[in-house]
C-alpha positions, -999 to +999 in steps of 0.1 A: +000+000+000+016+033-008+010+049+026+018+087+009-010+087-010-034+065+005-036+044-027-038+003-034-043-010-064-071-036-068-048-073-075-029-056-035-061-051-018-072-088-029-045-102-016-043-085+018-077-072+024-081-086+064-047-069+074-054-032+054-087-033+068-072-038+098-050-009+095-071+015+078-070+053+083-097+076+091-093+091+064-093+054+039-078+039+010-084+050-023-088+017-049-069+021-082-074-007-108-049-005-138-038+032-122-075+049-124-090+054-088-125+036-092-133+029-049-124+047-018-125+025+017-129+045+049-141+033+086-173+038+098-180+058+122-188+050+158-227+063+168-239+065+201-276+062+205-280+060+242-292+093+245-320+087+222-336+057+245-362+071+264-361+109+248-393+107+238-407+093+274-442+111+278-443+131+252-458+103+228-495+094+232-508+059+215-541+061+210-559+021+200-547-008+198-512-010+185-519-045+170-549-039+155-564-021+123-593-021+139-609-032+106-640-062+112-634-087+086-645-120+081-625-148+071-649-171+053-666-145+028 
């Protein structure tokens, strides 16, 4: 991997995908397949959603049945 540009060609990344993974930058690997850039790999970034559990406490009112459509219907018409 030429670490100075951030580049790989395709046939490298094939061959050692598990370790550059691995080692992958923030800011990624850009895939080159006979020298033309056609991919760039970067890391996904870390979320945290814990403060959205139980945001919404009280605010939200359900009104019916949740598992219902509340539609009659009969089966054997």
């Amino acid at each position: 991997m030429n670490t100075v540009e951030n580049t790989i060609s395709i046939h490298e990344l094939k061959a050692r995908c598990d370790e550059i993974l691995n080692q992958l930058a923030p800011s990624g690997v850009v895939v080159t397949k006979e020298g033309h850039p056609v991919a760039r790999i970067t890391p996904l970034s870390t979320v945290n959603n814990e403060p959205l559990i139980g945001s919404m406490k009280d605010q939200i009112t359900i009104n019916g049945d949740l598992f219902s459509t509340e539609t009659k219907w009969d089966a054997q018409s």
